[in-house]
Phi, psi and omega in degrees: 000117161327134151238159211226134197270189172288341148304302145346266162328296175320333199279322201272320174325296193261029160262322191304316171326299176285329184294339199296303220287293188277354159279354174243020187256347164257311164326320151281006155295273182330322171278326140308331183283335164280008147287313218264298196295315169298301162331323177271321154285327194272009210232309171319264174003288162301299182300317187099322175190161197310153152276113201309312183274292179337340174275318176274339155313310187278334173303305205282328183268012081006284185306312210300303195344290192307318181255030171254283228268326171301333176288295179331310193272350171081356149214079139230178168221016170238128179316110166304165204285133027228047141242042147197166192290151218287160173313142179262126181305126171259163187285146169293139176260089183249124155268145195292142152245118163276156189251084189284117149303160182265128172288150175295151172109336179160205196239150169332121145097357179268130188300142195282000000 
């Protein structure tokens, strides 16, 4: 059994700090991204298709989520933004549909 020095102590004390600090730097995080997410539906609608910087903005802002609860959670030990850089936006993970027209004229594959 480990025993944890006064250093120890001093230490977890102000992780306990930061984490206090980043739930609630994830809670207004959560309430942009649920913006970010309406937004991104009404813009679909109006559009026709997503807006390309609102996709990487909502990536990134994803990532910070994500390294607020690995900081939380203990494993990691570096700290999310802004003591450290906030996440750089990855290419959208989409999958393509093509949309095959019917030829004019009758149906597909039947002999003229």
């Amino acid at each position: 059994m480990k025993v944890y020095g006064q250093a120890d102590h001093e230490a977890l004390l102000l992780r306990v700090l930061w984490t206090l600090v980043f739930f609630f730097a994830w809670q207004l995080a959560e309430l942009v991204l649920l913006a970010v997410v309406i937004l991104q539906l009404v813009l679909r609608l109006v559009n026709g298709r997503p807006n390309e910087g609102l996709q990487g903005f909502g990536d990134s802002l994803s990532q910070y989520v994500a390294q607020i609860g690995r900081y939380g959670t203990f494993n990691t030990d570096r700290k999310p933004w802004p003591l450290s850089d906030w996440p750089q936006p990855r290419p959208a993970d989409l999958e393509v549909v093509e949309v095959v027209q019917p030829t004019p004229g009758g149906e597909e594959g039947k002999a003229p």
